[in-house]
N, C-alpha and C positions, 0 to 999 in steps of 0.2 A: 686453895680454891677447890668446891667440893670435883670429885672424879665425876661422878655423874653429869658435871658439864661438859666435860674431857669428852665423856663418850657420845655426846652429840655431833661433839663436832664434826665438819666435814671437811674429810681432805680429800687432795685432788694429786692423785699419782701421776708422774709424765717421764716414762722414759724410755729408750727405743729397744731396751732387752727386756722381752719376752719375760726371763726367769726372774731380772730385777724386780720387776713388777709383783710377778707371784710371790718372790719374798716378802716383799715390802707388804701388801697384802695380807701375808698368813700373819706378819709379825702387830701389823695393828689389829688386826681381827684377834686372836690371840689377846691381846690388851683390851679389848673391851670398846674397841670405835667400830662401828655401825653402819657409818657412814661415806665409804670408803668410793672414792670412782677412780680409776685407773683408764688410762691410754698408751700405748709404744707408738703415736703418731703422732707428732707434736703441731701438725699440720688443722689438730681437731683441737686443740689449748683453748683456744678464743671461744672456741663455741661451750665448752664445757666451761668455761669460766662463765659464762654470760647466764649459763642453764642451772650451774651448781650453787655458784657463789660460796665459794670454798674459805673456810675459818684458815685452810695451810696446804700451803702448793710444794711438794718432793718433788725435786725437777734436776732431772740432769742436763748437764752443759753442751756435751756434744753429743748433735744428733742429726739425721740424715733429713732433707728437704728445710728444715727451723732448726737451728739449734738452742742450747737453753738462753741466750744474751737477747734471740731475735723476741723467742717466745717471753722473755721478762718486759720486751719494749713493746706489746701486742695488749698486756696486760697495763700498764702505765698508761697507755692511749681510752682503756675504757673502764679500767678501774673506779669506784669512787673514792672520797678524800676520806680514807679510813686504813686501818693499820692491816695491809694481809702479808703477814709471814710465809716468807720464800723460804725452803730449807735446801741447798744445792747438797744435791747426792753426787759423786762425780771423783773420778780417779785422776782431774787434773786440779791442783791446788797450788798452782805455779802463782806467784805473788800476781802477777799480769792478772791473771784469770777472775783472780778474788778481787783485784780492784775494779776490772771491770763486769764483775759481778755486781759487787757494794754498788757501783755507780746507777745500777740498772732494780733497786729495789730487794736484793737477796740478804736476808737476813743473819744466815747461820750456814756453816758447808759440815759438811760428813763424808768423810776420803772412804771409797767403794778399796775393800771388802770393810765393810763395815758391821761390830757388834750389836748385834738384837738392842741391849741393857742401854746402849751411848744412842740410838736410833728414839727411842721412848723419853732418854734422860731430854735428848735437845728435842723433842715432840713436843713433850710436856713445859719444857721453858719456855716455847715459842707461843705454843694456845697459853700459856696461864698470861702471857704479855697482850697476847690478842683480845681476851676474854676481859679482860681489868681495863684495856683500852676501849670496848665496847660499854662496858658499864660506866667508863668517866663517859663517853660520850651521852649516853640514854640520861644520866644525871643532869650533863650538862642540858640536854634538852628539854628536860623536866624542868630546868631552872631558867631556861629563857620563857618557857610558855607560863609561867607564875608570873616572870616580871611581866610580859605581853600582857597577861591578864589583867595585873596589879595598874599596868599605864592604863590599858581603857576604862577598866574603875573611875583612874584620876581624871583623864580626860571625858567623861561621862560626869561626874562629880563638878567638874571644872564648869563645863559648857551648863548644867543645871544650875547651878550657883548663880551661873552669864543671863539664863531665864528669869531666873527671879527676882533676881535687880531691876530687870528692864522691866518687868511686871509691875512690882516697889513702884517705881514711875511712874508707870502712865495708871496706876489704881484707882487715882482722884476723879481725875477725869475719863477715865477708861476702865471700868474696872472688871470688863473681861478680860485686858489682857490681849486682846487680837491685835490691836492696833501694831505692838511691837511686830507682832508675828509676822503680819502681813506685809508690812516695811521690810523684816529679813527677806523673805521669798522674791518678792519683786524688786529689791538689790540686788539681789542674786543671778535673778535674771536677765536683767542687765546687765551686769558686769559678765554671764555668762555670753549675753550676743557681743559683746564690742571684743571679746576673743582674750579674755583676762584666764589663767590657769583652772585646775579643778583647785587645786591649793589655794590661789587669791580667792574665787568663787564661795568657795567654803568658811574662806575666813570672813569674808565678807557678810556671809548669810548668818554668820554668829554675830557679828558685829554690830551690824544695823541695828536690833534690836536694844541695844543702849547709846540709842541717839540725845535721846530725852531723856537720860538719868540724871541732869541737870535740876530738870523740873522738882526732884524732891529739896530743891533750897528757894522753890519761891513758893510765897503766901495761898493758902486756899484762898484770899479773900480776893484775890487777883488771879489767877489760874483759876477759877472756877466763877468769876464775876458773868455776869449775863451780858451786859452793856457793854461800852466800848469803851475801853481801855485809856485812858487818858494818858499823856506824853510820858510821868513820870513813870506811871504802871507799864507800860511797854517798855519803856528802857528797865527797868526789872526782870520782867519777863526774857526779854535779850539776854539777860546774864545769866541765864538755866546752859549757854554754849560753853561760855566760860566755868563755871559749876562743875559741870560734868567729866569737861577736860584735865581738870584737877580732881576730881574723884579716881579717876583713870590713870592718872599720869602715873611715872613710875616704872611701870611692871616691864618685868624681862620676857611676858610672854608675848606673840603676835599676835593674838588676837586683843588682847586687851590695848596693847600698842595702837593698834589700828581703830580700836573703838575710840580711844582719846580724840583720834585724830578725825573720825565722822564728827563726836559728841561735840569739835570746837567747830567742825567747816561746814555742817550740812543746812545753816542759815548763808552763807557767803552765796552771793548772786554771780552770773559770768560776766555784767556790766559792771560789776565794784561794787553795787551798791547795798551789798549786803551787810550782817550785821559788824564783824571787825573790817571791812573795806576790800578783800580779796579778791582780784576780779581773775578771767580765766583760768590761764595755768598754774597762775598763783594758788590757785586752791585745789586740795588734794584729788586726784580722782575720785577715791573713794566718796570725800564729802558730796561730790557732784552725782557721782550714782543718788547717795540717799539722800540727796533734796528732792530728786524728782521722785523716786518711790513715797517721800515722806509725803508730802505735796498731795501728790495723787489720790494716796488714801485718807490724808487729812478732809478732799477737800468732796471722798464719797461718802464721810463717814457723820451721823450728826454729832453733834456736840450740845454743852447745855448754852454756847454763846452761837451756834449755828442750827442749819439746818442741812443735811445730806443733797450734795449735789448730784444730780443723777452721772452715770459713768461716762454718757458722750458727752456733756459738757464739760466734766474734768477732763477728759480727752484732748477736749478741744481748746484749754485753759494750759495745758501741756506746751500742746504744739504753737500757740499763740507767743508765748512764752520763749520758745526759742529765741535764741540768740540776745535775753536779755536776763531774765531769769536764770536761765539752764543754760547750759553747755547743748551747741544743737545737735553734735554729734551722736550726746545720750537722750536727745530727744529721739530723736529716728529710733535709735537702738530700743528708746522703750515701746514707738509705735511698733516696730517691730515683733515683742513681744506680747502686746493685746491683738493682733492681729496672730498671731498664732494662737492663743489661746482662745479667741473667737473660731479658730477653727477646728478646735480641738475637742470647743462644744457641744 
């Protein structure tokens, strides 16, 4: 390890003789450390530890008001989780002492009258341990903020990919593209008032948007017809629930999970009388959030077999609706959120 790292480092002298000090001092200055703080009060450790942030603490064992075992537990209490070399300088080396050294974070001892040459030899074992322990860690954290990086990529990648399917869908008859969008937002916020997580919230608002990716398995000649729908062509149409949920099924991720499970429930009515028969609690939350979102904006929005219903009477097509339709729980929940929005206008 080049020396010129050697001499930055900073060490942190502690011990209660005056001349110890000044030795230990002339002998790293002499060597080429720069950085040097020394105290005979071990009463000031804490503070200088907190100010220095010291690469290697010389510390003796016994001393008057802290001695070295209190001042090693002072340091433990606000340390961080990183490698700092204790080296005990100290003329007792009774096996006791050194176990309850090791116990308390001391690294290495060096019995006082100690040689200049053996003071540098274990100086330098201890920073070249400390300095290779700093650089795995700086690596290591080099190498989690790529993966960070590399997941939101994926997750960025993921959720765009989730855009453009749902887009895929509704292109025929929609072919801005809003429809999905606005379906996500206002499931969202729903599921945000009835007290659902920011996590459920989130997945939700990715989700809703591949309600209808069904629809790319029924006929334009049918899905874009002007007239009304004849028996056999509705039960067609019906099966864009089923479609979708087998487009979807499968995946180990949760958002896709949970899209299956809108893209199969969010025609299920709370009376039964929806399209597979599910009534209440039989049907997933989620689907029942994005019937009413769907609904809502299907029924502001025109179409080539409609005309756009103004916003208070899908309002009021909502609330009607209750307890046969919708779940009336997340009817409330939704009036609740056009009325904050009306006042946020």
């Amino acid at each position: 390890m080049p020396r010129r790292l050697f001499s930055r480092a900073r060490i942190l002298v502690i011990d209660d003789e005056p001349a110890n000090v000044d030795l230990l001092r002339r002998v790293l200055e002499r060597a080429g450390f720069s950085r040097v703080v020394t105290t005979c009060d071990p009463r000031e450790a804490k503070d200088l530890y907190i100010e220095f942030r010291p690469d290697l603490v010389l510390l003796d064992l016994h001393m008057p008001h802290l001695d070295g075992f209190a001042v090693m537990q002072q340091f433990n209490q606000i340390a961080e989780a990183t490698y700092l070399p204790i080296l005990i300088v100290t003329g007792d080396l009774s096996a006791q002492a050194k176990s309850d050294a090791l116990s308390r974070g001391a690294k290495d001892f060096l019995q006082k009258p100690f040689s200049t040459n053996e003071v540098l030899l274990r100086i330098g074992t201890l920073l070249e341990t400390r300095f290779l322990y700093l650089q795995i860690q700086s690596q290591n954290q080099m190498l989690e903020a790529k993966v960070l990086e590399r997941t939101r990529e994926l997750e960025g990648a993921q959720i765009e990919i989730i855009e453009r399917l749902a887009r895929a869908a509704e292109f025929r008859d929609d072919n801005t593209g809003q429809h999905t969008e606005r379906v996500g937002q206002m499931a969202a916020l729903i599921a945000e008032q009835v007290g659902l997580s920011d996590t459920q919230v989130s997945l939700i608002r990715r989700a809703a948007p591949l309600h209808d990716v069904g629809k790319i398995g029924i006929p334009d000649t049918i899905l874009l017809k002007l007239g009304k729908l004849t028996v056999d062509e509705f039960d067609i149409v019906k099966t864009h629930t089923t479609i979708g949920a087998r487009i979807l099924s499968g995946s180990r991720f949760p958002i896709l999970r949970i899209a299956e499970e809108i893209a199969f429930s969010h025609h299920e009515r709370w009376d039964g009388d929806g399209y597979a028969g599910l009534a209440r609690d039989a049907i997933p939350l989620t689907g029942r959030i994005v019937a009413v979102a769907d609904v809502f904006d299907a029924l502001t929005q025109r179409r080539p077999y409609k005309d756009a219903w103004s916003i208070d009477n899908a309002i009021g097509e909502i609330d009607r609706q209750r307890g046969h339709q919708f779940d009336p729980a997340l009817v409330d929940a939704f009036l609740k959120v056009i009325e904050q929005r009306k006042m946020l206008a």
